[in-house]
N, C-alpha and C positions, 0 to 999 in steps of 0.2 A: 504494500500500500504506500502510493506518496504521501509525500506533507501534506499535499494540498486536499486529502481527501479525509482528514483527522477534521474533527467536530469544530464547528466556528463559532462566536457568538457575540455579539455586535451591541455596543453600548451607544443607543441612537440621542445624542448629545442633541440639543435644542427644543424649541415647540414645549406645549404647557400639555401634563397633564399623560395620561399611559398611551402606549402606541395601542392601533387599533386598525382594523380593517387591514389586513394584509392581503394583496390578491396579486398573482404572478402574474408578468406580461415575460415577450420573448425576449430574452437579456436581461431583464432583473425583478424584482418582485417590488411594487406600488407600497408603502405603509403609510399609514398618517396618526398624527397628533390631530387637535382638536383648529391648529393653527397653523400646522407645517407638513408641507409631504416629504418624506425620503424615499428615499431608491436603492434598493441593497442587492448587490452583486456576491455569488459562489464566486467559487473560483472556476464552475465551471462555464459559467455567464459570460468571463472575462476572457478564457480561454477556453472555447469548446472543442478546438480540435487536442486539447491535453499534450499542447507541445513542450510546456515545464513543469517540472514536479512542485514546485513550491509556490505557486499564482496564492497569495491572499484573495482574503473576501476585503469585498468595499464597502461603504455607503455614502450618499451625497446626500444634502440637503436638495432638493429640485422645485420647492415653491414654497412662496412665502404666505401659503393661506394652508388649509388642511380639511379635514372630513367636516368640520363646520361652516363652511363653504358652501351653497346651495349646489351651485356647479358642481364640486366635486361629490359632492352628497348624491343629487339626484339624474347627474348626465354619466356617472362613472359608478359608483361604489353599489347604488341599489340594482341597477341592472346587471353589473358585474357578478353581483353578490344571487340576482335572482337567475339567473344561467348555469351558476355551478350546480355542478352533478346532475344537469339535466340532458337528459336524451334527448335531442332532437330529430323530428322528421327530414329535415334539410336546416343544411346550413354546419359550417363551423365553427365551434363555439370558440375556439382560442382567436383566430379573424375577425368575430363577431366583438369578440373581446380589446383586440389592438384597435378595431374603428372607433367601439364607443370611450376609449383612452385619446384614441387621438380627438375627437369629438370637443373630450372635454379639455383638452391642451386647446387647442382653437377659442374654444367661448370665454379661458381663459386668457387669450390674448387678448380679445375683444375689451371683455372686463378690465385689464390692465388699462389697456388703451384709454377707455375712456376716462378709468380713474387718473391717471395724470391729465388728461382734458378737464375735467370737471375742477383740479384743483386748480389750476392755472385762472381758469373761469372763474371761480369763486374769489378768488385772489385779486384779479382785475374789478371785479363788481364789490368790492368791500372797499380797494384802492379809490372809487371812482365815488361810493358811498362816503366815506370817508371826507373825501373834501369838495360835497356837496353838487356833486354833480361833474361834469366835463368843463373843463375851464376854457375860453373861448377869449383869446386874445387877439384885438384888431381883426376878428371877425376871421379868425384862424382858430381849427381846431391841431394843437400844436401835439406829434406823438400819442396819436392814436394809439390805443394800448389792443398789442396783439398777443395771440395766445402761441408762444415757443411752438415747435415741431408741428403745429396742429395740420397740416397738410399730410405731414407722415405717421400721424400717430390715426387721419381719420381714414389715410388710406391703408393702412394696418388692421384698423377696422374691420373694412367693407371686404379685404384680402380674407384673412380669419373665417369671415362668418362665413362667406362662398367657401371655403376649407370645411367647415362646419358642414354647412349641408350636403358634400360629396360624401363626407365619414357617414352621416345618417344614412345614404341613399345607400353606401356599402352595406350596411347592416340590412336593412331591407333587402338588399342584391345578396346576401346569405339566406334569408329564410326564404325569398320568393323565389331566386333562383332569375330575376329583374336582370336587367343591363341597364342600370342607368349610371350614365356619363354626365361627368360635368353640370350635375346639377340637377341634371332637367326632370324636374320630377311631373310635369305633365306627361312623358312618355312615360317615366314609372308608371302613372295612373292609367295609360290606356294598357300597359304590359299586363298590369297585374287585373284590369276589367277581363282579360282574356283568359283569367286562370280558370278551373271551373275544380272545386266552386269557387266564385269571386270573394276577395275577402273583405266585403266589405266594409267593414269597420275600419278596415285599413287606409282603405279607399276614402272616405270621409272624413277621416285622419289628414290627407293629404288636402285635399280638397280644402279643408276648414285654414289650413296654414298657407294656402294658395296664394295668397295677395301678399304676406309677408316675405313668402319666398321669391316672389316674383320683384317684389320689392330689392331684396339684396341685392337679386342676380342685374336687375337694372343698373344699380348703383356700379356692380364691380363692373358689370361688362363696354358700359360707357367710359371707362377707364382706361380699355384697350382700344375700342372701334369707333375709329371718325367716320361719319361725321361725329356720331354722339357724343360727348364729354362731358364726368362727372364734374361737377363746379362747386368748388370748397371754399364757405366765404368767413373769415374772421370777425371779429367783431367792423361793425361800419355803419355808416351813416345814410341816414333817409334825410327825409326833408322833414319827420315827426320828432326822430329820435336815433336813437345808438342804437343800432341791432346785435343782439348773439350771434354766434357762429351759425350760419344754415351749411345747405346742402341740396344739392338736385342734378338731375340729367336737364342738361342744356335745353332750351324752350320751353320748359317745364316749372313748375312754379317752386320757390325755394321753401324750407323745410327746415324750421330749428332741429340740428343736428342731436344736443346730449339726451333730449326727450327723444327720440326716436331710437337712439342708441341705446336706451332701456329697454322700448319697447323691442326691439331685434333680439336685443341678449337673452330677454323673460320667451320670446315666443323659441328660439332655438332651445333650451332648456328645455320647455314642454314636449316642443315636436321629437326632440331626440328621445324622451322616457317613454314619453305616449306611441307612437311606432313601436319603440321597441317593445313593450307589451305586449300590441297587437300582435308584432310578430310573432314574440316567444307564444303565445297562448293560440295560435295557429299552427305550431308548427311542434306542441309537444304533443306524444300517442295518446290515444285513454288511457285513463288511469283504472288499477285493478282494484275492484271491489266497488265497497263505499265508499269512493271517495274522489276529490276533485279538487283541482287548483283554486284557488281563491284570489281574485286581486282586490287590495283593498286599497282605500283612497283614507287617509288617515287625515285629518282635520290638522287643522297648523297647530293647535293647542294639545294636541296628543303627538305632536313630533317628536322628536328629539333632537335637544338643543344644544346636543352636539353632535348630531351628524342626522340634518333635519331632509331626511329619505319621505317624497309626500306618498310613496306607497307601498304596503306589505304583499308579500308576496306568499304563498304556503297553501301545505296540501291539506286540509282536510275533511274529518268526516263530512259527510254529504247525503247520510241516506233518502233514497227517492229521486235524486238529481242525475241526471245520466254522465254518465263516465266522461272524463276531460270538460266539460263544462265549466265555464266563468260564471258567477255570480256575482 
């Protein structure tokens, strides 16, 4: 036996509170505090073809949030968590698993993103509150106050979340057995109306997030294709007032950017867990006996407030209810 294959054991320095949720990905295994994630590596992670005897295990700290994180709570750890040990009729679960990780690294750039935007912004609007307003010399508004990076941090954004929804449409392309590319989840929907039986629930699943996702892909895809062009406006001047930062596809009407950038991050959240339920609960066999999956919707007040999952997932008793069934 080499050194490297003698028992290891890792003192994960940082973040408040016990380590929790451990779930392998391919090259290392995900853990979280209640505030931070690490990332811990075998030595067979580090080197799998076993070309030294003596590789150490690693760990890295790899984000400065953790399992109390919505994002990481409810786009990675509960579906993670609700996939293990289960059979599936299609689909691979460790694939299914690297999408909805990367999913949640995407909504997590998003979220960064916006969080240095919104502080810069608040900063300018307390500057500007501060001494009573915009000061106007000689009929010059002198240094206009702009928000640093906000060009790169909004097209970081609108990058991200189109990264976002190719990850979801992957996890759907495991259970349905789909081709969707690049986004386009109106072909997802005509793929999956062709399955029989149709899953519908799924189907309406997509449908309902329709104008959001069509939303995104506007934003990104005017980024690359002239004529259209995304148009990112910093703070600036009307003829009433100071305006916020907007946002919009060129001839098109502009769009205060950080409230919208809520509402993207809150709707990709959903659509990632909500799919993926449909899928998993489409694609697991009957279950033997009495008994039956259950998916429950857990009230925000019965979550947990440290790792606030909005829904339980579990097998049980059922009698009268026909095998594999949702309730």
């Amino acid at each position: 036996m080499m050194p490297r294959d003698g028992a290891g054991s890792m003192a994960l320095i940082g973040g408040t509170g016990a380590v929790m949720h451990p779930i392998g990905l391919t090259g290392c295994m995900e853990i979280y505090k209640i505030d931070t994630t690490f990332q811990a590596q075998t030595p067979d992670d580090i080197d799998p073809a076993r070309t030294k005897p003596d590789v150490p295990w690693a760990w890295k700290i790899s984000d400065d949030v953790g399992c109390q994180n919505p994002i990481v709570a409810r786009v990675f750890i509960q579906c993670a968590e609700a996939l293990k040990n289960k059979t599936l009729q299609r689909g691979d679960a460790a694939q299914i698993t690297t999408a909805l990780h990367a999913a949640k690294t995407e909504i997590r750039n998003c979220e960064k993103a916006f969080r240095r935007l919104v502080a810069q912004h608040d900063k300018i609007l307390q500057t500007i509150q501060t001494a009573g307003g915009l000061r106007v010399e000689k009929r010059v508004v002198n240094a206009l106050p702009q928000i640093p990076n906000l060009q790169e941090d909004a097209t970081l954004f609108i990058t991200s979340a189109k990264r976002t929804l190719q990850h979801i449409a992957e996890v759907l392309n495991q259970f349905y057995g789909t081709t969707v590319n690049n986004a386009r989840f109106d072909i997802g929907r005509k793929q999956l109306r062709a399955l029989t039986p149709v899953p519908q629930e799924q189907v309406d699943c997509l449908e309902f997030f329709a104008a959001k996702i069509d939303r995104v892909l506007s934003l990104r895809n005017a980024q690359d294709h002239i004529p259209k062009e995304t148009v990112i406006e910093d703070f600036h001047l009307t003829a009433d007032a100071i305006q916020r930062p907007t946002w919009r596809v060129r001839s098109e009407t502009e769009v205060p950017m950080l409230p919208e950038m809520i509402e993207i991050i809150s709707a990709l959240i959903e659509l990632a867990e909500v799919s993926f339920f449909h899928g998993l609960m489409d694609n697991l066999p009957d279950t033997p006996g009495p008994f039956a999956y259950q998916l429950i919707q857990l009230p925000e007040d019965q979550q947990n407030k440290e790792c606030p999952m909005r829904f339980r997932f579990e097998l049980v008793f059922a009698h009268g209810t026909p095998p594999g069934s949702a309730k």
